[in-house]
DOMARRO-173396 format. One record per residue (C-alpha): x, y, z. Coordinates in nm, 3 decimals. Layout:
N
(fiba (X Y Z))
...
END
This chain:
543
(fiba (-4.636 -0.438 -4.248))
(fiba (-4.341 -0.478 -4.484))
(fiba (-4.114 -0.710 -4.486))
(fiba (-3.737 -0.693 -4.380))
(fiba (-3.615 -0.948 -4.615))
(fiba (-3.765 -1.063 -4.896))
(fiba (-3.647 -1.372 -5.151))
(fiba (-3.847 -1.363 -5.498))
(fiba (-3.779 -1.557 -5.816))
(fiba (-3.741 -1.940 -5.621))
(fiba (-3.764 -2.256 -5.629))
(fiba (-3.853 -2.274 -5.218))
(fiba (-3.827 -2.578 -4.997))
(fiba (-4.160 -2.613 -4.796))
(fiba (-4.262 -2.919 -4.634))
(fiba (-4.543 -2.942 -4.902))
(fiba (-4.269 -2.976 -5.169))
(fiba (-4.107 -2.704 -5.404))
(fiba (-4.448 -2.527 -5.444))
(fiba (-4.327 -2.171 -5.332))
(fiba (-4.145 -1.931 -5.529))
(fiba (-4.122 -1.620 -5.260))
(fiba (-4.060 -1.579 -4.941))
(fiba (-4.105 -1.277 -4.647))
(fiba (-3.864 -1.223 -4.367))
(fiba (-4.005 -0.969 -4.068))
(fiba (-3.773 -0.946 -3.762))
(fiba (-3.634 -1.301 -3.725))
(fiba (-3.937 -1.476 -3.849))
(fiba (-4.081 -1.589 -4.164))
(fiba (-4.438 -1.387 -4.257))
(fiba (-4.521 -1.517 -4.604))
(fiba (-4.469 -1.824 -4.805))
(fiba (-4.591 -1.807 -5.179))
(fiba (-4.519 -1.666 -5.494))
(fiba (-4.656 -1.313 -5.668))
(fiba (-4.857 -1.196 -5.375))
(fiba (-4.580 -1.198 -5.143))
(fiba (-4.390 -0.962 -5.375))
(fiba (-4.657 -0.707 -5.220))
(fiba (-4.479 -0.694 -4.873))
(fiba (-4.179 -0.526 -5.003))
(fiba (-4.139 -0.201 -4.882))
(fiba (-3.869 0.106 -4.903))
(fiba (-3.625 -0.065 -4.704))
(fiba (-3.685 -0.410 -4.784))
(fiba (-3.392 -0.603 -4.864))
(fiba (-3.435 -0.826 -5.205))
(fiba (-3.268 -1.154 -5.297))
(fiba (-3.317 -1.258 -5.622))
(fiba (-3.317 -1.612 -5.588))
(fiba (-3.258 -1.661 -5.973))
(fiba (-3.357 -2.028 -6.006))
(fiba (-3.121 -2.129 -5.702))
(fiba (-3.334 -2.323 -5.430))
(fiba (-3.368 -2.163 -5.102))
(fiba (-3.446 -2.406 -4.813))
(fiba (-3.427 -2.425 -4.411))
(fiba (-3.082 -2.419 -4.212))
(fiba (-2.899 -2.710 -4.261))
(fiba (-2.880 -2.898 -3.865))
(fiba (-2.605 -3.100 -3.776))
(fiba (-2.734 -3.324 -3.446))
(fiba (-2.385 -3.513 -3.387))
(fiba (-2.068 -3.276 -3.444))
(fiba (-1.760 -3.133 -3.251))
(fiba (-1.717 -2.817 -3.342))
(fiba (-1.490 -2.706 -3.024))
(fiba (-1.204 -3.027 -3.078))
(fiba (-1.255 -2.968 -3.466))
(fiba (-1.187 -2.595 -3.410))
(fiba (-0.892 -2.676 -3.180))
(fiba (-0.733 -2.966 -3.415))
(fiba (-0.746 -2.692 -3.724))
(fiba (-0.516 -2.427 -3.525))
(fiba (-0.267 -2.766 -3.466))
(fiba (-0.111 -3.077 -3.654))
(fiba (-0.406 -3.086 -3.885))
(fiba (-0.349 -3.433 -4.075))
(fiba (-0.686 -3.451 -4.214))
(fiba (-0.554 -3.393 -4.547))
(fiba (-0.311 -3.658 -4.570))
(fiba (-0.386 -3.973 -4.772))
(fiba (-0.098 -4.226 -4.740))
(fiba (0.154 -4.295 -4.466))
(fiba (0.427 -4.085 -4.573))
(fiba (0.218 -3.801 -4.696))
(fiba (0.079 -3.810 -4.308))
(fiba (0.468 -3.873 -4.201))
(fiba (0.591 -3.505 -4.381))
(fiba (0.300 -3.345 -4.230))
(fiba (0.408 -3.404 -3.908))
(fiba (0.742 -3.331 -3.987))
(fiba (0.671 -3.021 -4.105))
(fiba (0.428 -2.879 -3.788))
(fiba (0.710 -2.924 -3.580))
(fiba (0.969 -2.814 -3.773))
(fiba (0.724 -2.510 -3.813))
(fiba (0.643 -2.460 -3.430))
(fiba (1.009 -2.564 -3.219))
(fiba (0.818 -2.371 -2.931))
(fiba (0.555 -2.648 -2.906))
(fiba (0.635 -2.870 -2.598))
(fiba (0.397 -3.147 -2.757))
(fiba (0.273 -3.185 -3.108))
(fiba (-0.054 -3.230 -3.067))
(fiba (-0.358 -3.234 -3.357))
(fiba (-0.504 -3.560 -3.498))
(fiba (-0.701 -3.674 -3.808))
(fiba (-0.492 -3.955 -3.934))
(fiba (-0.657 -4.178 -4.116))
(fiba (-0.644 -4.584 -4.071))
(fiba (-0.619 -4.717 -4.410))
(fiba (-0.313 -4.527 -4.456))
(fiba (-0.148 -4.746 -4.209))
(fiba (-0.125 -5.141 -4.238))
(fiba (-0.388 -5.275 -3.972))
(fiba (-0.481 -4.933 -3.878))
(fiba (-0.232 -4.935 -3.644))
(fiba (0.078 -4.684 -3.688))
(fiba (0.368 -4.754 -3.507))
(fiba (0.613 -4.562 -3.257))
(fiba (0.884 -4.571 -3.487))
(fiba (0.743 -4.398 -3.726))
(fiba (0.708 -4.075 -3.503))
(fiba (1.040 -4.123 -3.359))
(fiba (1.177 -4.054 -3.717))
(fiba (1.057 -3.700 -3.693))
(fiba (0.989 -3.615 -3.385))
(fiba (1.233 -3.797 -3.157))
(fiba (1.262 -3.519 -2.831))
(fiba (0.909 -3.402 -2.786))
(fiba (0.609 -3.620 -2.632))
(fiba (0.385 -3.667 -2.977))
(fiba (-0.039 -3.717 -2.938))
(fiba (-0.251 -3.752 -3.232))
(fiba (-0.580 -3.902 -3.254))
(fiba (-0.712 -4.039 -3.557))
(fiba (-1.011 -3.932 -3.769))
(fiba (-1.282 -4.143 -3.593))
(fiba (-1.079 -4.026 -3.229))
(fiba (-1.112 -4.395 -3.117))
(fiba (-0.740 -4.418 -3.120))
(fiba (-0.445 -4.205 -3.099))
(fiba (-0.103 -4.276 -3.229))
(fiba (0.205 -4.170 -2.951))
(fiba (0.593 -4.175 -2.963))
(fiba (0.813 -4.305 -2.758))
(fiba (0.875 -4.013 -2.570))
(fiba (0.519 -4.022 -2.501))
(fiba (0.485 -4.379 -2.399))
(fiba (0.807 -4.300 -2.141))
(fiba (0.659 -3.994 -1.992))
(fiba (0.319 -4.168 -1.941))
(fiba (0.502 -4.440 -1.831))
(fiba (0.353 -4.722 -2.062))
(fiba (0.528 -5.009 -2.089))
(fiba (0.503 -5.360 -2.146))
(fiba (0.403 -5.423 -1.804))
(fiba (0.135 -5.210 -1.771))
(fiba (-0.198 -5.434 -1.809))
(fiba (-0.473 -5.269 -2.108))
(fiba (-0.766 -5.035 -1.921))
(fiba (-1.105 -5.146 -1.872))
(fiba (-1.190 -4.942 -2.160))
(fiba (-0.904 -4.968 -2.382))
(fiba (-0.651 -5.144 -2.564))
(fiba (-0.249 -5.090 -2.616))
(fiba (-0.161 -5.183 -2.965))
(fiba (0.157 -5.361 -2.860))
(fiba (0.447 -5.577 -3.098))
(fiba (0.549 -5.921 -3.153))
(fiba (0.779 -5.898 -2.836))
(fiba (0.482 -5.765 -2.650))
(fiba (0.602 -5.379 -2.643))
(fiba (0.397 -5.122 -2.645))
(fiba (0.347 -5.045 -3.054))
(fiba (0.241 -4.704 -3.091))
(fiba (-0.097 -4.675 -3.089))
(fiba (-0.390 -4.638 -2.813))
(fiba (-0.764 -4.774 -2.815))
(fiba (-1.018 -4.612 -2.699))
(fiba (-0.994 -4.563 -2.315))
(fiba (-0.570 -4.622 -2.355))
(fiba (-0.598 -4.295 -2.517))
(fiba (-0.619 -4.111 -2.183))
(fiba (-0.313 -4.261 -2.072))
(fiba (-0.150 -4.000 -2.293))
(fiba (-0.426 -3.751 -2.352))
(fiba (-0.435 -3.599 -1.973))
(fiba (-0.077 -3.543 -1.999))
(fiba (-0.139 -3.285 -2.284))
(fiba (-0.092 -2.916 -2.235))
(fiba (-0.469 -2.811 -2.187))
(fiba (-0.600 -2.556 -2.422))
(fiba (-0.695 -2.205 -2.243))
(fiba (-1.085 -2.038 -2.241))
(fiba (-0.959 -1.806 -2.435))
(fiba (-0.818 -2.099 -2.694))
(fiba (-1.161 -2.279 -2.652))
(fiba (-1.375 -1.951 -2.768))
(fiba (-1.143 -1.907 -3.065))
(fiba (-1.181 -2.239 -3.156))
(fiba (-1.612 -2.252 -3.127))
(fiba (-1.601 -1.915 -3.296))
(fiba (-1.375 -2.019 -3.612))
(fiba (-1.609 -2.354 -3.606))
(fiba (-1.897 -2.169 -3.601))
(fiba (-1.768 -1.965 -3.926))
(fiba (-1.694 -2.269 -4.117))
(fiba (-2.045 -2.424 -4.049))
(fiba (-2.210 -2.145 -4.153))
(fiba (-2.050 -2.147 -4.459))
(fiba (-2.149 -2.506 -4.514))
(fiba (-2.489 -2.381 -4.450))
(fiba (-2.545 -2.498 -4.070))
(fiba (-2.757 -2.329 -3.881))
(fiba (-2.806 -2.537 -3.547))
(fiba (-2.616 -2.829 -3.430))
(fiba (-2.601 -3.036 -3.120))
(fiba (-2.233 -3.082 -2.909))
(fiba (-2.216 -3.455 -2.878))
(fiba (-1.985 -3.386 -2.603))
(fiba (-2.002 -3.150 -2.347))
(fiba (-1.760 -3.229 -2.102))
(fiba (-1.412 -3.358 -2.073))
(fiba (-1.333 -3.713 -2.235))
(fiba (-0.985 -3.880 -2.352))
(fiba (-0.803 -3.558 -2.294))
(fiba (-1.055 -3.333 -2.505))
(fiba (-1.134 -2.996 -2.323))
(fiba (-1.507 -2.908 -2.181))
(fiba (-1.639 -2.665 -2.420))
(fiba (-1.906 -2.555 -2.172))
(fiba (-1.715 -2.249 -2.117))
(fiba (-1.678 -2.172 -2.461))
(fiba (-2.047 -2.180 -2.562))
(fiba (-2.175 -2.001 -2.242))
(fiba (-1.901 -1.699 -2.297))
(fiba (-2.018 -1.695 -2.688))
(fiba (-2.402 -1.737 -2.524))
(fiba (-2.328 -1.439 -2.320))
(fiba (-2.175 -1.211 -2.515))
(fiba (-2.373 -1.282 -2.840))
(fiba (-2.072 -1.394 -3.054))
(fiba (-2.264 -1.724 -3.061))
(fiba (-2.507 -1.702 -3.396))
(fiba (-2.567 -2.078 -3.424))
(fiba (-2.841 -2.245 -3.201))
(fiba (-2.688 -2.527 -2.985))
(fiba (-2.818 -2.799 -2.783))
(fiba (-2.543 -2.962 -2.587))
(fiba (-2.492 -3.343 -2.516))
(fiba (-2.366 -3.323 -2.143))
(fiba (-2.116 -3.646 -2.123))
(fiba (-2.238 -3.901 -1.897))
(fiba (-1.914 -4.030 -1.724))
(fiba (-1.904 -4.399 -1.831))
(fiba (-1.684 -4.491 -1.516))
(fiba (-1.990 -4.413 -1.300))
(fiba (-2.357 -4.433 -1.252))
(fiba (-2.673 -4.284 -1.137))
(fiba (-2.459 -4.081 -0.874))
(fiba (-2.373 -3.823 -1.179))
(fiba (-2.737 -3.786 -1.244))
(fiba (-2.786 -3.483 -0.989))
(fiba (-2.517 -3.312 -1.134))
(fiba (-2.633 -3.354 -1.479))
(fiba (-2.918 -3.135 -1.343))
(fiba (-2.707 -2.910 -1.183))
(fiba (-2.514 -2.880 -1.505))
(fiba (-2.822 -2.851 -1.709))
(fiba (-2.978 -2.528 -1.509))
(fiba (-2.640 -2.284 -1.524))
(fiba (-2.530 -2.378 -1.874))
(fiba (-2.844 -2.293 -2.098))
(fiba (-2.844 -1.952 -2.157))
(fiba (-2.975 -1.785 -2.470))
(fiba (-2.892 -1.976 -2.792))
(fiba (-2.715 -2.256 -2.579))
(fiba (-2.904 -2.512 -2.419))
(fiba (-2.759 -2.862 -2.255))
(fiba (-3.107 -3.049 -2.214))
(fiba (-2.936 -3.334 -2.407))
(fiba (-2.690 -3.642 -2.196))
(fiba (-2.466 -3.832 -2.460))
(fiba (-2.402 -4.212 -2.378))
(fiba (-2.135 -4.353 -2.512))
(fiba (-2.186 -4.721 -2.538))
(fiba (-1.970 -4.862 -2.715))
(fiba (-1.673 -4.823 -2.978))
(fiba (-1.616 -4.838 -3.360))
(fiba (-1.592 -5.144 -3.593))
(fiba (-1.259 -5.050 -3.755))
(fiba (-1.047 -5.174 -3.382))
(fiba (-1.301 -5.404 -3.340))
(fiba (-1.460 -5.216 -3.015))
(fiba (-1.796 -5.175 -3.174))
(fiba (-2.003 -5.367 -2.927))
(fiba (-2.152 -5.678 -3.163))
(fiba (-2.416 -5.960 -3.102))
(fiba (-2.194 -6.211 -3.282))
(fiba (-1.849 -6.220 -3.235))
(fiba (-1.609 -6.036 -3.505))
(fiba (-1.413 -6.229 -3.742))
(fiba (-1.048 -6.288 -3.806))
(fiba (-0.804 -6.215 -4.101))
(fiba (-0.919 -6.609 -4.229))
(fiba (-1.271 -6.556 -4.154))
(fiba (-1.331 -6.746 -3.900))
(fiba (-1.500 -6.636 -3.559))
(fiba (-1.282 -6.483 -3.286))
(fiba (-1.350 -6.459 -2.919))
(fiba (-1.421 -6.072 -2.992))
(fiba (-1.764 -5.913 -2.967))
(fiba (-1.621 -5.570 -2.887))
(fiba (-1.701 -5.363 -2.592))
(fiba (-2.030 -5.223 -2.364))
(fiba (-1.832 -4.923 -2.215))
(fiba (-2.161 -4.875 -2.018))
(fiba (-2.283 -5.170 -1.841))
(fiba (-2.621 -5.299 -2.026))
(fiba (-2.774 -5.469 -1.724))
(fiba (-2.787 -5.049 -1.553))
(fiba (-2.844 -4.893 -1.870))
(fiba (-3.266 -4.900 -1.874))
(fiba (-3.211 -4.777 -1.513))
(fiba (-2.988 -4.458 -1.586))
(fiba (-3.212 -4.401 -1.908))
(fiba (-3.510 -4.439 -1.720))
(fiba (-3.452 -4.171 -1.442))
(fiba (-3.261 -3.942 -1.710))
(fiba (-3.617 -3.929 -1.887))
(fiba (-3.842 -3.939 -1.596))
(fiba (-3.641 -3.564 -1.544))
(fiba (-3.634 -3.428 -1.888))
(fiba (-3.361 -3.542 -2.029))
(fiba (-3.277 -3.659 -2.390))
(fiba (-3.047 -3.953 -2.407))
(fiba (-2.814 -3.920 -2.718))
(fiba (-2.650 -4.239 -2.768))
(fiba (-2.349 -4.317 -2.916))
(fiba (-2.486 -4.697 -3.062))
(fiba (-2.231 -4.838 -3.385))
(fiba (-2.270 -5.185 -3.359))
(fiba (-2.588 -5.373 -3.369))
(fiba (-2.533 -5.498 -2.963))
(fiba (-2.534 -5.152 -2.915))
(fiba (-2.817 -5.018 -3.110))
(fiba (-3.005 -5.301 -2.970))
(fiba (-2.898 -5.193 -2.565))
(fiba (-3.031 -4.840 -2.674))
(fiba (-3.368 -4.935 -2.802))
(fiba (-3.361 -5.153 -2.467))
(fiba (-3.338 -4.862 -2.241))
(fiba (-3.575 -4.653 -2.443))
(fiba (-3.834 -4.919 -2.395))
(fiba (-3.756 -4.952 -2.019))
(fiba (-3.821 -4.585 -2.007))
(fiba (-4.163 -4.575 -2.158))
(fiba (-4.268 -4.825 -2.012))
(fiba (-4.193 -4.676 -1.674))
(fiba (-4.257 -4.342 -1.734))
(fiba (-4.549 -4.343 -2.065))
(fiba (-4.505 -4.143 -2.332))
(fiba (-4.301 -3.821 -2.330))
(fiba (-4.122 -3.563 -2.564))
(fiba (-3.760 -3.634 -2.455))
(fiba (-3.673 -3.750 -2.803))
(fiba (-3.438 -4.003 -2.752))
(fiba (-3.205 -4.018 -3.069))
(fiba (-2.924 -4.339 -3.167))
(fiba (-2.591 -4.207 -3.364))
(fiba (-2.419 -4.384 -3.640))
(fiba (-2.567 -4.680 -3.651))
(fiba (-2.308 -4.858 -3.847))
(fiba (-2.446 -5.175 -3.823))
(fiba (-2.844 -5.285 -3.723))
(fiba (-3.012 -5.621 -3.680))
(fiba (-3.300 -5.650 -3.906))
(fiba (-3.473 -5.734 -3.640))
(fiba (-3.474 -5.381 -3.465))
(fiba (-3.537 -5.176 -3.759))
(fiba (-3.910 -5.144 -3.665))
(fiba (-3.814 -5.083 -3.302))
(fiba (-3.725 -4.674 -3.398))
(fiba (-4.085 -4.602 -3.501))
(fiba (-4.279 -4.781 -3.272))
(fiba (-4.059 -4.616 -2.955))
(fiba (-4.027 -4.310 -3.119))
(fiba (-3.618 -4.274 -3.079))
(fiba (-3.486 -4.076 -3.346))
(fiba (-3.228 -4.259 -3.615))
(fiba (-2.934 -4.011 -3.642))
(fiba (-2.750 -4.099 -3.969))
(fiba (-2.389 -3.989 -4.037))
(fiba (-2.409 -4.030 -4.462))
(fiba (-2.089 -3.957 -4.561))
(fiba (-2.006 -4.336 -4.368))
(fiba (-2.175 -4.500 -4.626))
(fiba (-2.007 -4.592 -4.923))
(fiba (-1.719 -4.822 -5.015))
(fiba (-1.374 -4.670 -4.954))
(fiba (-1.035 -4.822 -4.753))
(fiba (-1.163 -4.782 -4.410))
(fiba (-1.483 -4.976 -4.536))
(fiba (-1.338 -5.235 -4.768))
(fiba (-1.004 -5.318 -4.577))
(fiba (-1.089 -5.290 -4.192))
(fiba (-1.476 -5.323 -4.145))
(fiba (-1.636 -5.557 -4.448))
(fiba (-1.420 -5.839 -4.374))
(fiba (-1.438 -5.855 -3.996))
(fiba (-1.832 -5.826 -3.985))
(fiba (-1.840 -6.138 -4.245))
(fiba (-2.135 -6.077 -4.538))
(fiba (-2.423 -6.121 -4.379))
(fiba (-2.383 -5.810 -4.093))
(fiba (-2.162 -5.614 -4.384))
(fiba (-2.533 -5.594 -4.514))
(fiba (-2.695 -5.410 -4.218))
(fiba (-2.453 -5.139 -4.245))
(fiba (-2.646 -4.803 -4.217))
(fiba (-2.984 -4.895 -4.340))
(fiba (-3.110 -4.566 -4.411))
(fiba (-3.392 -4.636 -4.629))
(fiba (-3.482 -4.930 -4.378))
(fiba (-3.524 -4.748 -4.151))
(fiba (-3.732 -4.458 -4.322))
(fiba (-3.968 -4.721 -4.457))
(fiba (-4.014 -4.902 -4.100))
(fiba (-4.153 -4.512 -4.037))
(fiba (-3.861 -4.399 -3.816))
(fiba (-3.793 -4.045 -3.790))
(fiba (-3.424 -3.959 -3.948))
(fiba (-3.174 -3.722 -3.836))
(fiba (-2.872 -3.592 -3.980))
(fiba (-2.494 -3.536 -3.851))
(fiba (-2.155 -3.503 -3.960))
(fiba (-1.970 -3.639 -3.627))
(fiba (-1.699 -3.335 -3.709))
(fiba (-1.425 -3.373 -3.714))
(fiba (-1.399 -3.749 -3.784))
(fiba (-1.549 -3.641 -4.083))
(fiba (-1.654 -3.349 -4.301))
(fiba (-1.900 -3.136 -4.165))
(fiba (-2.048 -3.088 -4.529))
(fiba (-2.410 -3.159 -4.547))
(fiba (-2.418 -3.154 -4.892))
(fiba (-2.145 -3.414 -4.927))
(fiba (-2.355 -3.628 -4.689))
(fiba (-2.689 -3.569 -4.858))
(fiba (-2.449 -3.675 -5.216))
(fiba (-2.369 -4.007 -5.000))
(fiba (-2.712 -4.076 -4.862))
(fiba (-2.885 -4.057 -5.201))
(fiba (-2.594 -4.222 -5.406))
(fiba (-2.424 -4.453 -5.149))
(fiba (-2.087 -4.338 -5.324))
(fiba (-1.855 -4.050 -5.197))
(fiba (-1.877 -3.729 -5.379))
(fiba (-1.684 -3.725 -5.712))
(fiba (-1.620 -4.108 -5.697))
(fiba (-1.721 -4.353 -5.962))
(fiba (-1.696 -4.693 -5.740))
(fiba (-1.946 -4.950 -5.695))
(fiba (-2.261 -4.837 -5.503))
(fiba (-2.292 -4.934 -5.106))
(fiba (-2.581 -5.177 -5.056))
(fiba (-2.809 -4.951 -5.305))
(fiba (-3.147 -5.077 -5.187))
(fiba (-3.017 -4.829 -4.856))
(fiba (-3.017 -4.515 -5.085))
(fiba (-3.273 -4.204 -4.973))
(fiba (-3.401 -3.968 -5.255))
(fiba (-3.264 -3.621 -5.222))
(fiba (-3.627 -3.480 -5.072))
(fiba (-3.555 -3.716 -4.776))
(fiba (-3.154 -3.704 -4.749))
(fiba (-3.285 -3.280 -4.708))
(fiba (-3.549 -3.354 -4.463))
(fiba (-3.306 -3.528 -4.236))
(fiba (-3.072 -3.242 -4.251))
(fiba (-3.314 -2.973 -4.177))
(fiba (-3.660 -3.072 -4.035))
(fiba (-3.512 -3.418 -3.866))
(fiba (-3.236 -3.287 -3.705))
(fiba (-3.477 -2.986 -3.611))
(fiba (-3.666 -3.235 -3.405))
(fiba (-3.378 -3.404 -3.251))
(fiba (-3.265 -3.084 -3.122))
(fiba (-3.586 -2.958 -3.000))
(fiba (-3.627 -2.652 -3.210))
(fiba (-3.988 -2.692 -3.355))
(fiba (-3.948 -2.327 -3.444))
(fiba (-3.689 -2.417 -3.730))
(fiba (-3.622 -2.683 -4.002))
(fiba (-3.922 -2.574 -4.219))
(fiba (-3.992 -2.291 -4.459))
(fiba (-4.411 -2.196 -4.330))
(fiba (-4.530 -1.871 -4.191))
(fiba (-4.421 -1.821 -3.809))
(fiba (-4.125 -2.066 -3.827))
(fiba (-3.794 -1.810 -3.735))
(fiba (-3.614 -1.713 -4.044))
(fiba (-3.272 -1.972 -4.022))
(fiba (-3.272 -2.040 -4.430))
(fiba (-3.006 -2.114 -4.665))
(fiba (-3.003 -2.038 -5.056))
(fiba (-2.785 -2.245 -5.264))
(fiba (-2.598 -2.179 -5.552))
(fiba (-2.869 -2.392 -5.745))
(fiba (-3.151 -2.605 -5.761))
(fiba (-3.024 -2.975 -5.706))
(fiba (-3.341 -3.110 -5.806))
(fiba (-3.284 -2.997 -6.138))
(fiba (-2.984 -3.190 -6.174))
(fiba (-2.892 -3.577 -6.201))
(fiba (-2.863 -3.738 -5.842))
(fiba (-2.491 -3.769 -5.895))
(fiba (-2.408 -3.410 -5.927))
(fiba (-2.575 -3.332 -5.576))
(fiba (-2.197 -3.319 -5.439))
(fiba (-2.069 -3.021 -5.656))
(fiba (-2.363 -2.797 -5.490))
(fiba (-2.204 -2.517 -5.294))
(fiba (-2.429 -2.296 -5.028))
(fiba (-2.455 -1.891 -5.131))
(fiba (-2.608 -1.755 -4.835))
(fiba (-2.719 -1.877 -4.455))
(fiba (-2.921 -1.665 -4.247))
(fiba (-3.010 -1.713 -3.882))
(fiba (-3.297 -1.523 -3.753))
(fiba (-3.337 -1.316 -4.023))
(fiba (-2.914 -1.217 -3.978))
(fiba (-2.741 -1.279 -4.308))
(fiba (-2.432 -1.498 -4.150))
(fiba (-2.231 -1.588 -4.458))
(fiba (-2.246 -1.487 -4.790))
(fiba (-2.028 -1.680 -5.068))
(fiba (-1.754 -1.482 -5.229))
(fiba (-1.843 -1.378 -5.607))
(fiba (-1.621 -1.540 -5.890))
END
């Protein structure tokens, strides 16, 4: 039989190494890895790519991104781009001067270092946008930074005692500052105008566009539901499911409701049955356990520091209660589930690998594939713990390397020692835990290729800084695994993430071979072409 699609003239990524220099596409599967015999499969209609020395390698997988809210924040006051405070000052300015009809400016992507403490204030919105409510979450959307005509219609005010879950940034006099902490956030964020299905598919769609062009071929939601204001993109990715529109493979991470308990768990099931359909699936629960490091909510087995360096009262926050935890993880396994955790500090991490253990040792060995994201900071002495329970490490790269956010609100809070169990990557590879990859979109970029520059340098792409705790650095074969095979695993497609006969055909050529190249150049790689199933879905533009 000849081949549909056939790619000559490599290198190819295989999982024996970069042994292969042709590849054969049939329908949406791949029928032949080698090199000159394959050529022998081309047929009338075959379609050729001439690799010409570029490497062609499985779909990138992103197994912790929000493709919906990042689609949605693009269309609004996008402020990823700003650097300082008044850079992300005239950007607001100018999306409302630009949109008058807008009854709230909403959008996000601030980032903290442009603001002393992290913490922007009221006053600086009022300045610009003094007669319309103002919400806008910050990169990491662990806070979100509110006017005062937001504060008044929310009705915030010095009086009103901090949330469970949250914090209100307030002043000296004890007034309500500006800025919202995790859980405060939804003080403001249900007041927002909601975004429409129609908005929603629009949003996935234009997502879905982007990450192809990065290369991305499969991702999982790590939130599927509603949470601080952000919309439920169920709808979204079953319309896009149902219609075909949706080319990516999904798993979703259905939210587990941190202000309840097992009670949910039925309709998690429920959930679970009418959502999969076709590409989408929602086999996947995401706990949210604690916070970030930056506002000092990342839950932490030693109390955080102070400005002076001494220890405060501070060990951040369990937003679900540790003592139920191995319960609810136990009886979410015993049914299928996966449990995607959100685990940043090492109190955290260490509560996740709890529950895991709870769970096998309840229920024995299964296939759930448990899987820990970000994993900012990790005791030494749970390193081994991944391997030996078999919960996946899901690494966000492009988190680790020295810049403001790092050096100005983290470093100095953790103290030296626990600065030095920030995202042990190669730890955790030796130890023999399994590594997945993720983006956590749009906190950060969605680039794979940026994070695979960051996970084998520990500096940011195009930066000439010190390195970030080097003896955590991957080699690029590894930093590539994790994006493809590893986060294949996490998301429970065993039919993808490798380039062998019978896997389906979701491949990616880039514009070159970066193994050719010095590690440091890995970030100015660019993808050429991403396929799913066979289905060219984004070809580069020529120069």
């Amino acid at each position: 039989m000849h081949a549909d699609l056939l790619f000559t003239n490599g290198p190819v990524l295989t999982p024996e190494g970069r042994t292969a220099t042709a590849v054969a596409v049939t329908g949406d599967r791949i029928t032949a890895v080698g090199r000159a015999e394959v050529h022998d499969l081309a047929g009338p209609n075959t379609q050729v790519v001439d690799l010409a020395g570029r490497l062609l390698l499985p779909g990138f997988q992103d197994a912790h991104v929000h493709p919906v809210p990042a689609g949605l924040e693009l269309t609004q006051c996008d402020l990823t781009r700003a650097k300082t405070a008044e850079d992300t000052i005239a950007a607001v300015r100018a999306y409302a001067d630009a949109h008058p009809e807008r009854e709230w400016i909403t959008g996000g992507g601030w980032s903290m270092e442009a603001f002393e403490g992290g913490t922007p204030t009221k006053e600086l919105l009022d300045s610009v946008v003094p007669d319309r409510p103002v919400y806008l979450p910050n990169r990491d959307h662990h806070g979100a930074w509110v006017n005062s005509r937001a504060l008044q219609l929310a009705d915030i005010t010095r009086d009103m005692p901090d949330p469970a879950d949250g914090r209100i940034e307030r002043d000296a006099s004890g007034e309500p500052a500006g800025t919202l902490q995790e859980g405060a956030m939804q003080l403001v964020g249900r007041l927002t105008p909601p975004a429409t299905q129609a908005d929603r598919v629009a949003a996935l769609l234009h997502a879905q566009r982007h990450l192809h062009a990065l290369g991305i071929t499969a991702w999982q939601d790590a939130l599927v539901g509603e949470f601080l204001g952000m919309d439920d993109p169920s709808d979204a990715y079953l319309a896009a499911a149902r219609d075909g529109s949706l080319t990516a493979r999904v798993v979703g991470a259905l939210w587990w409701d941190r202000e309840r308990g097992a009670e949910q768990i039925p309709e998690l099931v429920e959930r679970r049955a009418r959502l999969s359909h076709g590409r989408f699936s929602a086999g996947s629960v995401k706990l949210m356990l604690d916070g970030v490091a930056e506002t000092g909510t990342a839950a932490l087995l030693d109390p955080y520091l102070d400005k002076c360096g001494c220890a405060t009262a501070n060990r951040g926050t369990s937003f679900i209660d540790p003592k139920q935890l191995p319960s609810y993880v136990t009886e979410l396994d015993a049914l299928g589930f996966q449990c995607h955790f959100h685990a940043l500090g090492d109190r955290a991490v260490r509560d996740a690998l709890d529950a895991v253990e709870a769970a096998r040792a309840a229920n024995g060995p299964s296939d759930t594939r448990p899987h820990l994201a970000h994993l900012q900071v990790v005791h030494p002495d749970d390193v081994a713990r991944f391997a030996r329970l078999g919960a996946v490490a899901n690494i966000q790269p492009l988190w680790a390397a020295h810049e403001p956010q790092m050096d100005e609100l983290t470093i100095p809070f953790l103290g030296p020692e626990r600065a030095l169990w920030q995202y042990p990557f190669a730890s955790l590879l030796r130890s023999g835990a399994r590594l997945a990859a993720g983006s956590d979109w749009p906190v950060s970029s969605p680039d794979p290729l940026a994070g695979i520059h960051v996970a084998v340098n520990r500096v940011e792409p195009g930066g000439a800084g010190p390195v970030f705790l080097p003896g955590e650095r991957l080699d690029l074969a590894a930093a590539l695994t994790a994006y493809t095979a590893g986060s294949a695993y996490a998301n429970h497609l065993d039919d993808t993430g490798r380039v062998t006969a019978g896997a389906l055909a979701d491949l990616v050529v880039l514009d070159r071979d970066p193994f050719a190249a010095p590690p440091e150049e890995i970030g100015e790689t660019r993808v050429a072409l991403t396929y799913v199933g066979g289905k060219e879905v984004y070809a580069a533009q020529e120069a």
